[in-house]
N, C-alpha and C positions, 0 to 999 in steps of 0.2 A: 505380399500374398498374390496368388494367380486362380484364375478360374480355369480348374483343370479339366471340365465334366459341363456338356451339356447335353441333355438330356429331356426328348417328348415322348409322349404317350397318345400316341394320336385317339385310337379307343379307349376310354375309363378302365380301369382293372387288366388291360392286354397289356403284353408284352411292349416296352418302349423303345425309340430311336434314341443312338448315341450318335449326334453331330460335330461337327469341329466349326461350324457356323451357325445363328441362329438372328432369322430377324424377332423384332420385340415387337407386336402389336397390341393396340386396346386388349384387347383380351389374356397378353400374356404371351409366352413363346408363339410363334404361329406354328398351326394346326396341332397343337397340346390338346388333347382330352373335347373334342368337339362331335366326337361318336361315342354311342354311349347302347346298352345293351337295359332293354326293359322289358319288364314281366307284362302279364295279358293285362294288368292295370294302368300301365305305364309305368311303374315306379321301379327306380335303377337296383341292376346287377350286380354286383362286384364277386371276385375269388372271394369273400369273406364265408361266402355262402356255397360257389362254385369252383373252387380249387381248379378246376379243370381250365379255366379262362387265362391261368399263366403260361398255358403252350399255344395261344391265338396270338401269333406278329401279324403285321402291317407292311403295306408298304404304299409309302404316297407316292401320287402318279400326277401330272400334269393336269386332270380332269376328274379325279375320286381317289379310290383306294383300293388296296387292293390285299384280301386276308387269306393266311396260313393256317395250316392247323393241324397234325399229325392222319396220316390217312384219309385227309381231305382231299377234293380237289381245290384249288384255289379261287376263292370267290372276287370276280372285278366288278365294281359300281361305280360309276358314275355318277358326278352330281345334279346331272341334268335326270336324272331317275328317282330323285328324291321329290316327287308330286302330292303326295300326301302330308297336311300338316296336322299337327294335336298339340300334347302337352304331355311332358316328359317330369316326374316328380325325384329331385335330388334333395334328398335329408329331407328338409323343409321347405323347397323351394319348386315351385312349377314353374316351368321353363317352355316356352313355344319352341317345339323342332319339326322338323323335317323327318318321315318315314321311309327308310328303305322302301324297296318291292318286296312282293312275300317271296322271293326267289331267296333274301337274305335272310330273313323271318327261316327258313328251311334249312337255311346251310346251319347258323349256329344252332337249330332246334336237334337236327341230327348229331352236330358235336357234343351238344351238354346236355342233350336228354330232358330240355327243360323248353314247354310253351316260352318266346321273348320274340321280339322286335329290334331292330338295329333303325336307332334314331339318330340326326347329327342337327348340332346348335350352328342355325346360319344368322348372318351378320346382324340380321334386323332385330336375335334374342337380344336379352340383355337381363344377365343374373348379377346380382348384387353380391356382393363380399358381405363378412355379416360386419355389420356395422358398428355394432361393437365395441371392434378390435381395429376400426376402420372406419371414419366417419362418413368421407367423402365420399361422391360416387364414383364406383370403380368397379367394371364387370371383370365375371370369371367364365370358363369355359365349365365341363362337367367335373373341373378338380375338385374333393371332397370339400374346399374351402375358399382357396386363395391361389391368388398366378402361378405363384411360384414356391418353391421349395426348398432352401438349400442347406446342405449338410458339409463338412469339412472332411478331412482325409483325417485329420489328429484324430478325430471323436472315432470313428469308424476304427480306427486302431486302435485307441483304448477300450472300446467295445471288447472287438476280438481279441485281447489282453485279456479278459475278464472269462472268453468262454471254452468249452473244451473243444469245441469244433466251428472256426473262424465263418462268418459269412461274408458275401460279398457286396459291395454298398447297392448293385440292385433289389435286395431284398427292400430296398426303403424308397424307392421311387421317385428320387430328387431332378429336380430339375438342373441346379446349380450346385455340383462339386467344387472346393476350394484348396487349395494346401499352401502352407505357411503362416499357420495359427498351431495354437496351443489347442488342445482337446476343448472341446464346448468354450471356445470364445465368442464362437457366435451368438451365443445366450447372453453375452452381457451386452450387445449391438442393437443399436435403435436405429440408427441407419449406416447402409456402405453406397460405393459406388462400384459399379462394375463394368471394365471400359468407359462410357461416356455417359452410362444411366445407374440413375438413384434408384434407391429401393431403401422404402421403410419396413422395417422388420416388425410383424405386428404381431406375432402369436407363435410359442413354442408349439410343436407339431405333435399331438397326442397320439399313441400309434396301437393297432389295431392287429389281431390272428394273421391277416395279410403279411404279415413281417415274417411269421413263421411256415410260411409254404415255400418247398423246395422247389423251386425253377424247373430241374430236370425230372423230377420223381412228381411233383403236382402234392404230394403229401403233405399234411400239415404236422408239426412238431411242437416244440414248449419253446424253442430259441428263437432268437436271443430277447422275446418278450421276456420271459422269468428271471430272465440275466439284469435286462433294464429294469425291471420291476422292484428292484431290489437298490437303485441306487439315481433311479433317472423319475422319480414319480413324485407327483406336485397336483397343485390345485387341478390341473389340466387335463389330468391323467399321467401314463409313461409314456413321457414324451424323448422323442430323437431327431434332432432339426428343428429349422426354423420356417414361418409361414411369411413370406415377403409379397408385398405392392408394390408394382413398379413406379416410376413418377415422369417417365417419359417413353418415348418408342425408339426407336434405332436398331441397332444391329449388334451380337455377342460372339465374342469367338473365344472359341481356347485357346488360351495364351492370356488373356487380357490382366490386365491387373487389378488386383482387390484393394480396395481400399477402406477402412473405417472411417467413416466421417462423423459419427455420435451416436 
């Protein structure tokens, strides 16, 4: 088996990075899901609610980032701009971040029509995995749960097998793409190795309306949730993927080899 896909999201719910290289830190991929978009309360954003957040890309820059957006001009920040601190609320969890300037407060408020704040988690936060599913401690950035994500190339094709109009593995937001398994082999794995670092696999991945917005069009549809609903749904919800803890730090590239280790 190989890891064919890796894959960040630097902002929660935007548009992600496909790499061919990726370091592993405490946190999980580096700079994965460490911007994060929140209403006048603080409490986080996603496409679930704002469809329009699938046409915001990124790009990281040696000092911030720097965001896209159809008919925008492009906004660059820096992290030396990030002077303001509070509390950023994800599901259940308050999180200590960092506050954009209202210059970025402006830019996404013009794109989505909606009062929000552009916050980012610096090194000193530290969100918990839920524990759960996880005993130890082990921080996340703003992913809905846990570091990592990964999904197979088999499952995804069996998927599209099932529906009248195939999707593409972006609809599902993995971090970790693999090929050289059978369709959902990863569901029966407690733990792999991937290159040089472990990962216990702690939770199948329950998935959400977000599956069904078009990339290019922003519109939401019934696919492929009613597809999965129908043959992929458990205690958990309808689940597609798995949710992985890393158990070390290091470096990931594509190419490396998968291994199941239990």
């Amino acid at each position: 088996m190989q890891l064919t896909q890796l894959n960040i999201y630097p902002a929660k719910s935007m548009r992600g990075i496909a790499l061919e290289r990726a370091v592993v830190t405490s946190f999980g991929l580096h700079n994965d899901r460490r911007w994060m978009l929140v209403d006048e309360s603080g409490k986080f954003i996603t496409q679930r609610k704002y469809a329009a957040m699938t046409w915001i890309e990124s790009c990281l820059t040696d000092c911030g980032i720097i965001f896209q957006a159809p008919e925008m001009e492009p906004l660059v920040l820096s992290l030396d701009q990030l002077d303001q601190s509070g509390i950023a609320t994800v599901w259940r969890d308050e999180v200590p971040v960092l506050r954009a300037p209202a210059v970025a407060s402006q830019w996404f408020e013009r794109f989505l029509g909606v009062a929000c704040h552009l916050v980012y988690m610096p090194e000193t936060s530290f969100r918990q995995v839920d524990r759960n599913y996880f005993s130890a401690d082990q921080r996340v950035g703003f992913a809905d749960g846990f570091p990592f994500l990964l999904i197979s190339e088999a499952s995804l094709e069996d998927l599209n097998g099932r529906l009248a109009e195939s999707v593409p593995m972006t609809r599902f937001r993995p971090n970790l793409v693999i090929s050289g398994c059978a369709a959902y082999e990863e569901d029966r794995w407690k733990k792999v190795r991937i290159g040089s670092i472990e990962f216990d696999i702690v939770k199948p991945c329950s998935r959400c309306v977000m599956t069904t917005i078009d990339a290019q069009t922003g519109r939401k549809g019934v696919e492929p949730l009613a597809t999965l609903a129908k043959y992929r749904k458990n205690d958990f919800g309808v689940c597609f993927g798995q949710n992985l803890v890393h158990k070390g730090v290091g470096e990931l590239r594509v190419g490396d080899s998968v291994e199941f280790i239990g």
